[in-house]
N, C-alpha and C positions, 0 to 999 in steps of 0.2 A: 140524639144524632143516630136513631136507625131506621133503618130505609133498607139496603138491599144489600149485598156483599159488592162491592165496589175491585177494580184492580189497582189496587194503589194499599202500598202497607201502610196500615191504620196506625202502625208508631210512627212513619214519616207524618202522617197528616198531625197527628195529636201534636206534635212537635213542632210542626208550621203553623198551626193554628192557635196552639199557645206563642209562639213568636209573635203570630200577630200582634196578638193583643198586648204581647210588652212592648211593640215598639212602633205601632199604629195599624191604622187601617189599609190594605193596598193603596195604591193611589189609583183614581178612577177617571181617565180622560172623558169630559163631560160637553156634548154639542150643544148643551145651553138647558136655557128651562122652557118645559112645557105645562098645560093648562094655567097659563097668563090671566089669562078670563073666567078663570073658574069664577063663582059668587063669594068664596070664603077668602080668597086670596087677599093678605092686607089687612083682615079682620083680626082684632086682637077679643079675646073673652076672659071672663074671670071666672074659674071651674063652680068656686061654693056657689055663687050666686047667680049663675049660669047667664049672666048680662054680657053687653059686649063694651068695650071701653074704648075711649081714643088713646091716641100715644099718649096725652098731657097727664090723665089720669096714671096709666101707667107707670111711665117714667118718676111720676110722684113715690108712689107704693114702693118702686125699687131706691128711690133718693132715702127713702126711712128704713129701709132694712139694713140690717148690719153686713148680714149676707144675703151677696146677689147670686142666684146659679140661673147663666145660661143656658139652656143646651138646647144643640144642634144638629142636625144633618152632615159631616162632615165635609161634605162634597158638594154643598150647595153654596155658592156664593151669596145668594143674599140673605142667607142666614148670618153669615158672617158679617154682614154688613150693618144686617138691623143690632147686632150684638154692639158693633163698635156706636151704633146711634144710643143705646142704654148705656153701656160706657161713660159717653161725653157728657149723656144728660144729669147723670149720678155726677159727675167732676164738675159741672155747669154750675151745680147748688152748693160748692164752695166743698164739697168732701173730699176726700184723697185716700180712696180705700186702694189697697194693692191689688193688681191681675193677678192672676194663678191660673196658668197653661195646662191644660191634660196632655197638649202636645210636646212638650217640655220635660225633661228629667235632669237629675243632678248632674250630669255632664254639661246642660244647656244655659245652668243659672250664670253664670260668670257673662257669657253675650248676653241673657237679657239683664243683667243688671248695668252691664255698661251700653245698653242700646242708646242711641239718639235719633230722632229727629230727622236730621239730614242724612243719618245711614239708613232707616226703616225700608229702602226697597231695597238692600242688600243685607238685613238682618236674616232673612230665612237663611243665605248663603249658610252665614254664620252660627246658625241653628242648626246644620247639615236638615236644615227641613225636609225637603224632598227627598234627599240620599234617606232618609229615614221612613218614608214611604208616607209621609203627609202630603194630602191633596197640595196642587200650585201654594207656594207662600202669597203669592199674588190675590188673593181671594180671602184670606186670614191678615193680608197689612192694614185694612180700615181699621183694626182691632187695635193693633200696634201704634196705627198715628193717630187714635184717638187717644188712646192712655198714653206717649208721649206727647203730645199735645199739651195736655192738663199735669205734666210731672207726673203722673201717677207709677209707683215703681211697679216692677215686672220679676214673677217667681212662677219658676217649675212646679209643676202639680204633682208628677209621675215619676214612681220609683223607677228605679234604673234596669236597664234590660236582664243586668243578672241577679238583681234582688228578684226577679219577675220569675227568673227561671228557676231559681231555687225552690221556692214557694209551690212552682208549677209543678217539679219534681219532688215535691213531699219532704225538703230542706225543712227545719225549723228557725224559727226566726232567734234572735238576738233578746235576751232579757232587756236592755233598750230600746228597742225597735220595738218592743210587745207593749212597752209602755207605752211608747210615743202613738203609736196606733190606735191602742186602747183595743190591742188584738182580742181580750177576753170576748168582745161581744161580739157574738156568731148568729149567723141567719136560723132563725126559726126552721118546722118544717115547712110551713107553707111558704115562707120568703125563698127556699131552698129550692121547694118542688117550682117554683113559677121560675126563679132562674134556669137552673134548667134544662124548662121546657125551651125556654128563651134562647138558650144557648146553641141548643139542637136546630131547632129549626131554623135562625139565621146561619148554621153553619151546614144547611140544605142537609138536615138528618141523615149526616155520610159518617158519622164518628160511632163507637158501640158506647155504651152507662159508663165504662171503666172512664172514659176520657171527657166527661162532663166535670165528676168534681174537681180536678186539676183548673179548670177553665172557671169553676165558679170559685175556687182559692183565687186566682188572679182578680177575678173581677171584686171578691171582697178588698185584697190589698190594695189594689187602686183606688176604688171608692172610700178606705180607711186612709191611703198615702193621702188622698187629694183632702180631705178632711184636714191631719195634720197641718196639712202646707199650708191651708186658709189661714188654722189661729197662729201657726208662725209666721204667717206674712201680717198679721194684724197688727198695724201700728199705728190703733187706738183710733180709725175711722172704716174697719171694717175689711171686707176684702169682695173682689169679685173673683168668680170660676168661668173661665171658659173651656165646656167639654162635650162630650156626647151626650144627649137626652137620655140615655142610659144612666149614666152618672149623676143626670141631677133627679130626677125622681126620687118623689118624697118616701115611698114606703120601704125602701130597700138601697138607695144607694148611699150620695153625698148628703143629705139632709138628715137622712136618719143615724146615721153616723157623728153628726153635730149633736145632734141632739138640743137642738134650738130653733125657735124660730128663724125660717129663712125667704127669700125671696126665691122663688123657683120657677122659672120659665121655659117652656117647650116650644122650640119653635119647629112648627109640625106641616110638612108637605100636604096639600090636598091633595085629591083624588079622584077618579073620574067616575060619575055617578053618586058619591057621597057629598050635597049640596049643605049639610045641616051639621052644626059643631057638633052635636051631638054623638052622631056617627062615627066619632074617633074615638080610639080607646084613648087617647093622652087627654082628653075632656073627663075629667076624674079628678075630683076633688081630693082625693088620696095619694094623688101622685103628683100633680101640678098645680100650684097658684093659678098662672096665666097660661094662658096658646096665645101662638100668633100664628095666622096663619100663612104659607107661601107658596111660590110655583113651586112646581115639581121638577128635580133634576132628572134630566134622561141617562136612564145606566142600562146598562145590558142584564139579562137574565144572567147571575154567577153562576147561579146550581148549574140551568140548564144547561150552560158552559161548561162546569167541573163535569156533570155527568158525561156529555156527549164526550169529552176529553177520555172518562176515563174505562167509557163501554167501548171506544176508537180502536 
């Protein structure tokens, strides 16, 4: 996160920017999806074997795994949509692995354990979703009335805003909590150095070194929280994760944290000018089982926004 001496004190940002990430992503008012017609759009691949698959194929792959990890776009709705379609088709072949929410924390289990059916377009209410800065619940219900659809129960992934913040702030964790996490295991260097770089650069390299590793403590605790929350939601058919593509990636997030085989799926925006799966970094047998591919949501330049905000 360096780039130029910015006006804005750099403890307020490290501060909002670790907030973020305990308690979502901005919300992103979005006018819909663009390149519709790209060639990849729709196309599902399988990384090892760089072949392309229909849904049937796929959906099969994910009905056999124990764990299934989504991830997503969080702002794109038909990301969300193809998620609740893997969902149904894993509960179709007679399973009942549990959901496990990134968007969720231990304040949020209580509503989704008592969600129903005929409340799911008023469960976000009850989630404080959006007051907590989750894209529309609107756009994340397909997820909802597919796993109550087929009974499938519902668990928070994501520790709580103040376990986030203590962590963030170089708090030490709890001799049970170290357990339950299985805190001892820590990112290598190279897992370290590729975070981040990752960190910096979506957070438009406005932050200095100091305030990277506080951000890469959170993103290991979440990726270790959502671990946990899997084998305790496991009740002996498995579990599914819905969360960011960040978190499901195999080398460094929620997979490698299991430490088991898993179902891991990207579901990756095209782009203009890049016509060939290849062309993606999430085409990587290292990081993902499958891509899917989809339109692109329309967002605004952040940086160029933070910047112009803060040279103003």
């Amino acid at each position: 996160m360096l780039r130029r001496t910015v006006s804005v004190g750099f403890g307020a940002l490290v501060f909002a920017f670790v907030s973020a990430l305990a308690v979502g992503p901005a919300r992103s008012e979005t006018a819909g999806l663009l390149l519709r017609d790209h060639p990849l759009v729709g196309s599902i691949w399988e990384t090892a074997s760089g072949r392309q698959l229909d849904e049937a194929a796929l959906f099969a792959a994910a009905r056999d795994a124990n764990w299934v990890l989504l991830g997503e776009q969080h702002t794109n709705a038909d990301h969300h949509r193809l998620q609740a379609r893997v969902v149904a088709a894993v509960a179709a072949a007679g399973r009942r692995p549990a959901v496990v929410w990134e968007m969720a924390g231990p304040a949020q289990a209580e509503a989704l354990a008592a969600a129903k059916l005929d409340d799911v377009e008023t469960l976000g209410k009850a989630l404080d979703w959006e007051k907590r800065g989750w894209p529309s619940w609107s756009i994340y219900q397909p997820i909802a009335e597919a796993a109550l659809t087929h009974g499938l129960k519902m668990h928070p992934g994501n520790p709580s805003p103040e376990t986030t913040r203590d962590v963030s702030r170089g708090a030490p964790l709890s001799k049970e909590l170290k357990e339950r996490l299985d805190w001892s295991l820590e990112y290598d260097g190279d897992q370290l150095t590729a975070l981040t770089a990752l960190l910096a650069t979506s957070h438009c390299n406005a932050l200095p070194e100091s305030a990277l590793k506080p951000m890469a403590d959170v993103q290991r605790l979440r990726d270790a929280w959502m671990a946990a929350s899997l084998r305790q939601a496991d009740g002996g058919s498995g579990a599914i994760l819905i969360a960011g593509s960040e978190h499901v990636r195999e080398d460094r997030g929620v997979p490698w944290r299991l430490g088991e085989p898993v179902f891991s799926l990207a579901l990756v925006e095209v782009a203009q000018g890049q016509d060939v799966a290849k062309d993606y970094p999430a085409f990587d047998a290292r990081l993902f089982d499958f891509v899917w591919f989809t339109a692109k949501v329309e967002e605004e330049d952040h940086c160029a926004k933070f910047f112009g905000k803060s040279n103003g």
